[in-house]
C-alpha positions as CSV (number, residue, x, y, z in Angstrom):
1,X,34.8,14.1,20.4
2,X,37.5,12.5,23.0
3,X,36.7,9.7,24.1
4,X,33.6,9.2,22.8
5,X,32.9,5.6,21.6
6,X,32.2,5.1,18.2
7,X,30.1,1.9,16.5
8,X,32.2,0.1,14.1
9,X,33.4,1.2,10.8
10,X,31.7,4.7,12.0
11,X,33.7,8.0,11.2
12,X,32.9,11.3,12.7
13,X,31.9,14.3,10.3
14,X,31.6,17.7,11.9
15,X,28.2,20.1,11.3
16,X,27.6,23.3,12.5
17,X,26.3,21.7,15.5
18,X,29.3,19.2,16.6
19,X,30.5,16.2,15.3
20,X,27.8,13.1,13.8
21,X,28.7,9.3,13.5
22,X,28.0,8.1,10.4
23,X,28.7,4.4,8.3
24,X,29.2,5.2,4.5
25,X,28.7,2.6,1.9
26,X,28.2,2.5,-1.9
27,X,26.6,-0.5,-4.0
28,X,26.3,-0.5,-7.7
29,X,23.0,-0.7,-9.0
30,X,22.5,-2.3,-12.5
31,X,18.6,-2.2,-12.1
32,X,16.4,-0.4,-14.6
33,X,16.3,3.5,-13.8
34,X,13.4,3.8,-15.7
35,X,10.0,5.6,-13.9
36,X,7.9,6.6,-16.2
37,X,4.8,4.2,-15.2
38,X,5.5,5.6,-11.5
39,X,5.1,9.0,-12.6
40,X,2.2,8.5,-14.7
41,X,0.2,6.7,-12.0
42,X,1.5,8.8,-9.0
43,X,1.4,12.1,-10.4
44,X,5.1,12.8,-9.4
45,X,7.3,14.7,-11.7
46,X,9.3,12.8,-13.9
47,X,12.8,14.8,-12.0
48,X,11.7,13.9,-9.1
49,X,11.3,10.2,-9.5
50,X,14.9,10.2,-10.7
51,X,16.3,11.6,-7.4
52,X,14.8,9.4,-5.1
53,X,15.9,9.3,-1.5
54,X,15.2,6.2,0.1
55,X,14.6,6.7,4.1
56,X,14.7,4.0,6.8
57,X,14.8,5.0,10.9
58,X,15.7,3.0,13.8
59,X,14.5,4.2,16.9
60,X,13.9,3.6,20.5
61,X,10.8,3.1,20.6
62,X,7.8,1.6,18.3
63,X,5.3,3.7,19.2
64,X,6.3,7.2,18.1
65,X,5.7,10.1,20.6
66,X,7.5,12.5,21.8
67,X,9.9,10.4,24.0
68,X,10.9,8.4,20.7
69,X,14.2,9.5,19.5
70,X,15.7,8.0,16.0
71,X,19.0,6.7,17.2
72,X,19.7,5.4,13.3
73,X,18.6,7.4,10.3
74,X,19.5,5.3,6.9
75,X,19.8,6.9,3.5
76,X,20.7,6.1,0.0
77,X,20.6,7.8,-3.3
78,X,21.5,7.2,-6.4
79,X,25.6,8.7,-7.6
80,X,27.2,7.4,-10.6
81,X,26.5,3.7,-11.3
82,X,25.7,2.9,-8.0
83,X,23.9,3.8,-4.7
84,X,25.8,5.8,-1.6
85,X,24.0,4.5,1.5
86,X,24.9,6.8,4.7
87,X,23.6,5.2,8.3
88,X,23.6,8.5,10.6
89,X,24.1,7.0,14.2
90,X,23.5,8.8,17.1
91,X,26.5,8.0,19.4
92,X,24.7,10.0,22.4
93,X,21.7,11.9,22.9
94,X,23.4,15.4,23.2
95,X,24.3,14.8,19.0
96,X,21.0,15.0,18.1
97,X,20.9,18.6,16.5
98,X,23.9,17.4,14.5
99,X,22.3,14.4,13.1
100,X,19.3,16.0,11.9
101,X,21.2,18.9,10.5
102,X,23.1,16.3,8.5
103,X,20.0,14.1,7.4
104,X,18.2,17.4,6.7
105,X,21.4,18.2,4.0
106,X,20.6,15.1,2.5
107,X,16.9,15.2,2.4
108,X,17.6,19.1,0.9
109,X,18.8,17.4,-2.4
110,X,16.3,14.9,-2.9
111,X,13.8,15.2,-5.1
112,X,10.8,12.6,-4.0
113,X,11.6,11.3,0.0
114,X,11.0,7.1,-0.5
115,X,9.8,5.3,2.2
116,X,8.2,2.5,3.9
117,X,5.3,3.6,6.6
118,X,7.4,6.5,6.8
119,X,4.7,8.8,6.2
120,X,3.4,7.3,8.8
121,X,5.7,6.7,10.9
122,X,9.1,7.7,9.9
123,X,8.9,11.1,8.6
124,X,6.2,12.4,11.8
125,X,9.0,11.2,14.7
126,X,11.4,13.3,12.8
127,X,9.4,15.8,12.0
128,X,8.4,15.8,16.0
129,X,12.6,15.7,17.0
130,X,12.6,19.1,14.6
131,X,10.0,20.8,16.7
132,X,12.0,20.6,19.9
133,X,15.2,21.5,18.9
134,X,13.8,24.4,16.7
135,X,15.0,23.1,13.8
136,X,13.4,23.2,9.9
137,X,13.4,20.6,7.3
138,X,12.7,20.9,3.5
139,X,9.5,19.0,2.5
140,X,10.0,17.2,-0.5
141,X,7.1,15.0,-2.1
142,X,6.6,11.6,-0.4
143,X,6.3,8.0,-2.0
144,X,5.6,5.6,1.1
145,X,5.7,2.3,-1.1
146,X,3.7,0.7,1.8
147,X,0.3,2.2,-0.2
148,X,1.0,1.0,-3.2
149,X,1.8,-2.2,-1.6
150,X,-1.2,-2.6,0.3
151,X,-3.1,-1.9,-3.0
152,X,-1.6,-4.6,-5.2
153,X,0.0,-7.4,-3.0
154,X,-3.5,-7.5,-0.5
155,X,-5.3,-9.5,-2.7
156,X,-2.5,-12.4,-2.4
157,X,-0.6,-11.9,1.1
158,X,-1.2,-12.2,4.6
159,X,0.2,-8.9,5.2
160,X,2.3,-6.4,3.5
161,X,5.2,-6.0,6.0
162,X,8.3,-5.0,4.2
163,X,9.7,-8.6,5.1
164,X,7.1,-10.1,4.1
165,X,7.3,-8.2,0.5
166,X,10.9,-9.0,0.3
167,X,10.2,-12.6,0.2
168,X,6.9,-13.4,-1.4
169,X,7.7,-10.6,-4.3
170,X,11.3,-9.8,-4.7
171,X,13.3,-13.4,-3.2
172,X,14.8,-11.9,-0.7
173,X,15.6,-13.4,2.3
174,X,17.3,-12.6,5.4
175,X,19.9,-14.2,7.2
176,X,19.5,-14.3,11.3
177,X,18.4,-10.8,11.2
178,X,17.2,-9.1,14.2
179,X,13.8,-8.8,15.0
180,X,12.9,-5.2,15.1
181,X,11.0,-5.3,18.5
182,X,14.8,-5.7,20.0
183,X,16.9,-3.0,18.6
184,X,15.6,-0.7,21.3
185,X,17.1,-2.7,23.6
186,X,19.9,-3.6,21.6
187,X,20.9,0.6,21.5
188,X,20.1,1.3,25.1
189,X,22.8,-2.2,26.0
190,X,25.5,0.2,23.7
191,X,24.9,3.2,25.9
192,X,25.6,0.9,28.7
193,X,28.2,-1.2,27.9
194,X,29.7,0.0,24.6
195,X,29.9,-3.5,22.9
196,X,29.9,-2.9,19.4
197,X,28.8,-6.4,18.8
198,X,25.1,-5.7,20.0
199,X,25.0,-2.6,17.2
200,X,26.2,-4.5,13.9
201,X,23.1,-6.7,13.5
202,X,20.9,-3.0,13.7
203,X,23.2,-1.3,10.9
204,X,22.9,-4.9,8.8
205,X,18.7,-4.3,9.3
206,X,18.4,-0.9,8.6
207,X,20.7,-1.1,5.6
208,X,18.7,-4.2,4.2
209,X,15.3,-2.2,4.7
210,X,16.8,0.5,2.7
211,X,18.6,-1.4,-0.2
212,X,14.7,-3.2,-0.3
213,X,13.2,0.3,-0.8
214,X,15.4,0.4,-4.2
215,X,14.7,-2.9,-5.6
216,X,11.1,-2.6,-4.3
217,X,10.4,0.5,-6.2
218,X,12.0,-0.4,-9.4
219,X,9.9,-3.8,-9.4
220,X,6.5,-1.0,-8.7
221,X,7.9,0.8,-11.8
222,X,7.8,-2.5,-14.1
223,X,4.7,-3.7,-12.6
224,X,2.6,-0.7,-13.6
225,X,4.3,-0.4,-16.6
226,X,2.9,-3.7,-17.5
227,X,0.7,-6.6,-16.3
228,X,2.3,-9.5,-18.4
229,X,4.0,-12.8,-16.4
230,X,2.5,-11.1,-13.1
231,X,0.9,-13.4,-10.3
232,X,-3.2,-13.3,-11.4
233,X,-3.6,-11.6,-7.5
234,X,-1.2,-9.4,-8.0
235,X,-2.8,-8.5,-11.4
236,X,-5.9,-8.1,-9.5
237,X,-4.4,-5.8,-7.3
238,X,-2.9,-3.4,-9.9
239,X,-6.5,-3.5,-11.9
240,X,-7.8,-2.0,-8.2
241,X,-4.7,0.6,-8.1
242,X,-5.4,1.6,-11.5
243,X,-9.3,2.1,-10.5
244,X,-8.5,3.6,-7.3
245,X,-5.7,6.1,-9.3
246,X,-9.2,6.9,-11.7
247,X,-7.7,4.8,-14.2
248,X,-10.9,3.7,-15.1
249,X,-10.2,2.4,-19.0
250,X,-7.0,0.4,-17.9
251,X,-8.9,-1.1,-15.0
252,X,-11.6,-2.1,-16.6
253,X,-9.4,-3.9,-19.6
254,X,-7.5,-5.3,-16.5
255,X,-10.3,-7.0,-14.9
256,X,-11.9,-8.3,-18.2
257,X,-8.8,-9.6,-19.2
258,X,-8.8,-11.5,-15.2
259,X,-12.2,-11.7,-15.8
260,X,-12.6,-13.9,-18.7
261,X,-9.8,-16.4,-17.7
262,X,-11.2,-19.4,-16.7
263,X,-8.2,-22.0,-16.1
264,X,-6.5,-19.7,-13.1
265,X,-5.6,-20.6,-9.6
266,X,-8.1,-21.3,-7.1
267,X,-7.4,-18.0,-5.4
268,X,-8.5,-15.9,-7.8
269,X,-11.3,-18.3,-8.2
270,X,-12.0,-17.4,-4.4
271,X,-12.1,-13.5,-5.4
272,X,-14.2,-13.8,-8.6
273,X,-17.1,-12.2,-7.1
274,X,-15.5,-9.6,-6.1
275,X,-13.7,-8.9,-9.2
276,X,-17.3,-9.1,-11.2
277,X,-18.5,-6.2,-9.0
278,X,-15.9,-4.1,-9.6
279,X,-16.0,-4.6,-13.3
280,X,-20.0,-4.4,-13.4
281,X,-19.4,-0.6,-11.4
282,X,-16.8,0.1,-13.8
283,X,-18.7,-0.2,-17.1
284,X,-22.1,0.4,-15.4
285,X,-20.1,4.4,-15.0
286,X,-19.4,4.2,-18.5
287,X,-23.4,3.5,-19.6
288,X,-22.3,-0.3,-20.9
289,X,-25.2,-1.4,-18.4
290,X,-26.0,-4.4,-20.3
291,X,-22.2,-6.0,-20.5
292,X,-22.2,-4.8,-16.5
293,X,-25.6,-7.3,-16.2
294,X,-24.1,-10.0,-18.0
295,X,-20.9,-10.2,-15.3
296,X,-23.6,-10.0,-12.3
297,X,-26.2,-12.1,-13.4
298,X,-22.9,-14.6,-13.3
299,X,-22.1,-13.8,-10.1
300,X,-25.6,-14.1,-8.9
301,X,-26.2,-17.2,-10.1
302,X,-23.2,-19.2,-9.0
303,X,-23.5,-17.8,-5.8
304,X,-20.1,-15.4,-5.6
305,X,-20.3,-12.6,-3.5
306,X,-24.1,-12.9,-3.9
307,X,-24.8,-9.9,-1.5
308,X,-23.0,-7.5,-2.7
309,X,-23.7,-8.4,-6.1
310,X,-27.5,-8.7,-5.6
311,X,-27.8,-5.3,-4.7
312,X,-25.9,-4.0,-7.4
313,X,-27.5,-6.1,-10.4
314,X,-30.9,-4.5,-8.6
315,X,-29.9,-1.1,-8.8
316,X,-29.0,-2.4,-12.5
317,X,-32.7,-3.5,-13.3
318,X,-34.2,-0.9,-11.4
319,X,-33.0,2.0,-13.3
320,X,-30.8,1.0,-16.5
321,X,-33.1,-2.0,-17.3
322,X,-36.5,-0.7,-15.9
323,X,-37.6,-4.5,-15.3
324,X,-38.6,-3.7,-11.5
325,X,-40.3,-6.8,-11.5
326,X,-36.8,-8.6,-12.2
327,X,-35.2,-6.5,-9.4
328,X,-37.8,-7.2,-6.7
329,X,-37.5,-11.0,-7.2
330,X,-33.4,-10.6,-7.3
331,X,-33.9,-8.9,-3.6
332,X,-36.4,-11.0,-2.3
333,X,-34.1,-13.8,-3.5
334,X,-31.0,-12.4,-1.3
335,X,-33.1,-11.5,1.7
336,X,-34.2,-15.1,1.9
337,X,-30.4,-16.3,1.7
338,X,-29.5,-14.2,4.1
339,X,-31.9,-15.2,6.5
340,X,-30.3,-18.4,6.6
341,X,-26.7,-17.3,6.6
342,X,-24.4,-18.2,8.9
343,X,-23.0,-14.9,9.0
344,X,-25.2,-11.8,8.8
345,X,-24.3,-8.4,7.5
346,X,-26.9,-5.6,9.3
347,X,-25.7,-3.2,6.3
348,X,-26.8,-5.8,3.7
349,X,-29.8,-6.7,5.6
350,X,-31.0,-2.9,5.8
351,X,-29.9,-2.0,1.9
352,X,-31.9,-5.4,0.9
353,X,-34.9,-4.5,3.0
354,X,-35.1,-0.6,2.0
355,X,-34.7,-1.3,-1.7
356,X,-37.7,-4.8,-1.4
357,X,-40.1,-2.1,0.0
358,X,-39.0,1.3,-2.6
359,X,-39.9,-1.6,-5.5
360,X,-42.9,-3.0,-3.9
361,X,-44.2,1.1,-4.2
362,X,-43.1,1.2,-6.9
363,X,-44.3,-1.8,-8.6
364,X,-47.9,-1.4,-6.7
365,X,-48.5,2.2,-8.4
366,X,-47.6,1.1,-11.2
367,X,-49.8,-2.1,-11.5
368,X,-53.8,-1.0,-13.2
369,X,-56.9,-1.7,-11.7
370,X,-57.3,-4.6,-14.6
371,X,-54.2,-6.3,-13.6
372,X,-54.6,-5.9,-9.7
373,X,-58.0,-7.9,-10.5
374,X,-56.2,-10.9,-12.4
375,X,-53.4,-11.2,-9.4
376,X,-56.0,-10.9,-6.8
């Protein structure tokens, strides 16, 4: 390479395709191994689970395309007791080919890829730097953690960022890290200038998002692998994983078990409607129609979620209970509190209004000449 500059604590490997800069570290790792909730719930193969690849990029732009190039491609696996985290750095843009033939080496031995928004995001700019330089990757099968995180942490957070996670979940915090919206600029002022300084706070970053992947996805494995001494939200949000996953038995004992406690945080008192509805569908599906009434006709009359939940427990009378009667004066009910809402729903509104008028057929063909004459 010459005189070519090299970050600190770099070395240069040679590949078929010149010489790569690359950072090698290796951590122990004392956490569980175990991922047999994770494979149960995912659907990935046991053998796979247990050659994870975690996968973090840095690149030189946030918005992907074909202009973006990933100037930092972070991976770790597990070897021995411990984890071996490589940080491939592109020193120059003409080392390209050799950095993805190196990361594609790696990704060849893995058996599920581990990400965060990389399916998203990570795994389609690389898979776009392949393309034009006619190169071919394995595909191995992808866990982007930022699904399941959006599934159970929703409910409680105000976003799921992977910083964000690292604090409110795992107790991780960050010391003067670098915002990612600079390490763009923070590469392009190496190519420039060459001070090594402006590079060590983007290896710190990348190598923190990765080492989060780990701990991340061993806390997923003992949080599906049990609910106990978890965050009521957070229990609300695995109950709507399992559900989502078709889980339908463990979701429904999930949200009866959230369900029935009545000294929780106000939060969860704030989501009680919604947590009725999806425990009413649940064992509506499974013919329990008259438990799935009980939990609406709750809802309904203390007000939560009372939309939503009107036209459910109407659907519930309509055709489970056959009291049409009950179900017309349930709609007519919600109509007239939505007509003085502050907020209005159109869907609501139209569902409300279709369902008043399919009743009052209904209801009028089925109403005799000799009790039409005692209504007038």
């Amino acid at each position: 390479m010459g005189a070519r500059r090299l970050p600190s604590t770099c070395t240069e490997e040679l590949t078929p395709f010149g010489p790569v800069a690359v950072r090698r570290e290796w951590f122990p790792d004392d956490g569980s191994q175990e991922v047999g909730a994770l494979s149960t719930c995912l659907g990935f193969a046991p053998d796979e689970l247990r050659r994870p690849l975690f996968l973090d990029t840095e690149t030189t732009g946030l918005s992907g395309g074909t202009g973006t190039v990933a100037f930092l491609v972070g991976l770790a696996w597990r070897e021995g007791n411990g984890l071996s985290l490589a940080q491939y750095f592109l020193c120059d843009f003409d080392q390209e080919q050799a950095l993805l033939w190196a990361v594609g080496q790696c990704i060849s031995q893995a058996g599920v890829l581990v990400s965060y928004n990389g399916r998203s995001f990570d795994w389609p700019l690389l898979q776009t730097r392949l393309v034009l330089r006619r190169a071919v990757w394995p595909s191995p099968p992808h866990l982007d953690l930022l699904t399941l995180a959006r599934r159970i942490f929703r409910p409680r957070l105000p976003d799921c960022a992977l910083q964000t996670i690292e604090q409110s979940v795992l107790d991780l915090h960050r010391a003067d890290d670098v915002p990612g919206s600079l390490i763009p600029s923070r590469y392009f002022a190496w190519l420039r200038q060459g001070d090594p300084r402006v590079l060590d706070p983007v290896f710190v970053h990348n190598q923190q998002d990765v080492l989060s992947m780990v701990v991340l996805l061993a806390r997923f494995e003992a949080m599906l692998g049990s609910a106990d001494e978890m965050h009521p939200l957070d229990r609300f949000g695995r109950a709507r994983f399992l559900e989502a996953r078709g889980f339908n038995v463990e979701a429904i004992r999930e949200y009866r078990h959230l369900w029935r406690e009545r000294e929780v945080s106000g939060a969860l008192r704030a989501t009680r409607g919604a947590l009725g509805l999806r425990l009413a569908r649940l064992l509506r599906r499974q013919g329990r129609w008259e438990e799935a009434r009980a939990v609406l006709e709750e809802c309904w009359h203390t007000q939560t979620y009372p939309y939503p939940v009107a036209i459910e427990l109407a659907k519930l009378l309509e055709h489970q209970a056959r009291d049409l009667a009950a179900a017309r004066r349930i709609v007519s009910d919600a109509l007239r509190l939505l007509a003085v809402a502050v907020v209005s729903n159109p869907q609501w509104l139209a569902d409300l209004e279709r369902r008043q008028q399919r009743l009052e057929r209904r209801l009028g063909r089925n109403e005799s000449p000799a009790a039409l004459a005692l209504t007038g």
